[in-house]
N, CA, C and O of each residue as an XYZ file, in Angstrom:
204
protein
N      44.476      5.025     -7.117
C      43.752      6.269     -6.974
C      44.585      7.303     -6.212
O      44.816      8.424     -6.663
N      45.113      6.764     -4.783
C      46.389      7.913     -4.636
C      47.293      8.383     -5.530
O      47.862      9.466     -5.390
N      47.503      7.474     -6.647
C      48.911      7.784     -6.964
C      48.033      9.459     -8.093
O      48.514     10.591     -8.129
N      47.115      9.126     -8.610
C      45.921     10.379     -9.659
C      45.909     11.343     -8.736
O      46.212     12.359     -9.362
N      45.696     11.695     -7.335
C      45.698     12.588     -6.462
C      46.863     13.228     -5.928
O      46.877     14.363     -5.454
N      47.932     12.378     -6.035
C      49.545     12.961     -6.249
C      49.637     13.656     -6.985
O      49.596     14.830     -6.618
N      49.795     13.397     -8.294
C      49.873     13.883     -9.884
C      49.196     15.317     -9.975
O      49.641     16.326    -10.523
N      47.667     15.089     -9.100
C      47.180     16.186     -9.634
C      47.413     17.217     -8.059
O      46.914     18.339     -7.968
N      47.853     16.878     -7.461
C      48.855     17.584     -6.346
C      50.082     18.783     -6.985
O      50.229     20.003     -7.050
N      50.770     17.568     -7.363
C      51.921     18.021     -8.466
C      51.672     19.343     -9.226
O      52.086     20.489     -9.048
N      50.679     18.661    -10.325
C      50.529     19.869    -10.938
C      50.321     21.388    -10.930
O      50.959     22.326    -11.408
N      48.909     21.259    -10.030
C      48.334     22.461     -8.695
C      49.411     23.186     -8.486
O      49.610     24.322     -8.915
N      50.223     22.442     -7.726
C      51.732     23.297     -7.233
C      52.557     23.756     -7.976
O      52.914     24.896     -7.676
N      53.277     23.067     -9.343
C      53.884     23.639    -10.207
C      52.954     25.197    -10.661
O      53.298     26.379    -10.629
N      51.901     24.641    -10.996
C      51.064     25.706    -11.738
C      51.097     26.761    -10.958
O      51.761     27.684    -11.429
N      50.585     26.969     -9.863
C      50.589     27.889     -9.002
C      52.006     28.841     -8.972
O      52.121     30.026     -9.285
N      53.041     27.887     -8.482
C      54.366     28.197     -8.370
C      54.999     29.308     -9.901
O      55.396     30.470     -9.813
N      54.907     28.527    -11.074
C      55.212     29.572    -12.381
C      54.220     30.958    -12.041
O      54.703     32.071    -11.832
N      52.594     30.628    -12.030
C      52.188     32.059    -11.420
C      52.410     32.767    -10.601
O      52.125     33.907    -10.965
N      52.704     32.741     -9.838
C      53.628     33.378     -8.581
C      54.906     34.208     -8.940
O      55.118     35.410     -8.776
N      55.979     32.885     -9.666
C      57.112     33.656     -9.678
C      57.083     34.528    -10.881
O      58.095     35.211    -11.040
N      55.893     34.679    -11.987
C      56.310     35.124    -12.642
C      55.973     34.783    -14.392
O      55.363     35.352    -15.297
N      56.742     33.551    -14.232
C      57.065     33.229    -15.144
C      56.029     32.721    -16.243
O      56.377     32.640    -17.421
N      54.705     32.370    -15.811
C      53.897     32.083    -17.033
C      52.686     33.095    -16.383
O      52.527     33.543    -15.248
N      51.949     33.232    -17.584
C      50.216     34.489    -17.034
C      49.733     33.127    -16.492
O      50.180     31.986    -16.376
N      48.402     33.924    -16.168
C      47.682     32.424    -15.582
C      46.870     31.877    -16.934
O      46.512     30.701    -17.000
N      46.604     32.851    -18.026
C      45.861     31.912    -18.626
C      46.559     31.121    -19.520
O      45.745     30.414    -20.113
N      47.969     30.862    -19.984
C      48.379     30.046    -20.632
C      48.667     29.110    -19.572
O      48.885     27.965    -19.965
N      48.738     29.364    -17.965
C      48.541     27.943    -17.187
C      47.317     27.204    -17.535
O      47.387     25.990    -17.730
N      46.267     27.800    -17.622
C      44.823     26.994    -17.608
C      44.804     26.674    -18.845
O      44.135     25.645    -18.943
N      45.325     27.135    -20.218
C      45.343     26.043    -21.365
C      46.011     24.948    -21.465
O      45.790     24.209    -22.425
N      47.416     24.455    -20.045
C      47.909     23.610    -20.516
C      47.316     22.872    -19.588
O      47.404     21.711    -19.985
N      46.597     22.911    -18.272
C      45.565     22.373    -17.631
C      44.987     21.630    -18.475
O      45.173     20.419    -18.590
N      43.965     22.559    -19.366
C      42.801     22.044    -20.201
C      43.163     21.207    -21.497
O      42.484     20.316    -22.009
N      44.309     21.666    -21.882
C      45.408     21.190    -23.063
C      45.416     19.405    -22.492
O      45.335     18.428    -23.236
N      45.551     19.388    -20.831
C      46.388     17.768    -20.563
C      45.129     16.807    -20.307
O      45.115     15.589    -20.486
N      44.200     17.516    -19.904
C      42.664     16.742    -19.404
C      42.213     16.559    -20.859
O      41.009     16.353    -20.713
N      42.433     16.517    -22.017
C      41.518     16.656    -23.303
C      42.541     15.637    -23.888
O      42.014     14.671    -24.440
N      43.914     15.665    -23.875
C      44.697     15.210    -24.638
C      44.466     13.504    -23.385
O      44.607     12.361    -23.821
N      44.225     13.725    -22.383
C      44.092     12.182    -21.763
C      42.537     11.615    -21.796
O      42.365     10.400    -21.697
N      41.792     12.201    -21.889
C      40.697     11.346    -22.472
C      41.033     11.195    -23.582
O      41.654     10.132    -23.609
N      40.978     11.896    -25.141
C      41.459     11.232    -25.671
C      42.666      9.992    -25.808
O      42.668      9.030    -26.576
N      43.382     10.271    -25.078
C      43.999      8.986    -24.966
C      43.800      7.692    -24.192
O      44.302      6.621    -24.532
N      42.998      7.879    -23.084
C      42.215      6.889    -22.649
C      41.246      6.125    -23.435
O      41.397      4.928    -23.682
N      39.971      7.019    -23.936
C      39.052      6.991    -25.055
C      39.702      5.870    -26.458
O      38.961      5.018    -26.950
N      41.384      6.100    -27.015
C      41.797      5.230    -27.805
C      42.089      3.692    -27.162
O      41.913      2.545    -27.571
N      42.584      4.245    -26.046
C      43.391      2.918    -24.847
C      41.681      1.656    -24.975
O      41.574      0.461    -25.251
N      40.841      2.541    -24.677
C      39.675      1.469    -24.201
C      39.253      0.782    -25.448
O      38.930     -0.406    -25.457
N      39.259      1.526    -26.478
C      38.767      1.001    -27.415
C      39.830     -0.024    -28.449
O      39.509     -0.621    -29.476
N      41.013      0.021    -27.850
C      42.280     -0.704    -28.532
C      41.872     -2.029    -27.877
O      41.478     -3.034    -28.469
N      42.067     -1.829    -26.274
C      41.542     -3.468    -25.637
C      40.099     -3.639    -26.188
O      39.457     -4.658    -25.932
């Protein structure tokens, strides 16, 4: 469970950081947010149902 609270540490900060300097708007940050939470349930969602 720490290591999920790292990760999503990580991200926070990157994300933030491209908005800041510049380099991405914020809302193509929050699609790849929403882009990675959708693409991992689905992939969890396959994982559970494979075991």
């Amino acid at each position: 469970m720490k290591l999920v609270w790292l990760l999503i540490s990580i991200v926070c900060i990157v994300g933030f950081s491209r908005i800041y300097n510049g380099v991405r708007y914020p809302f193509v940050v929050l699609i790849g947010i929403i882009g990675g939470i959708i693409a991992t349930k689905i992939v969890n969602r396959f994982f559970k149902d494979y075991n």
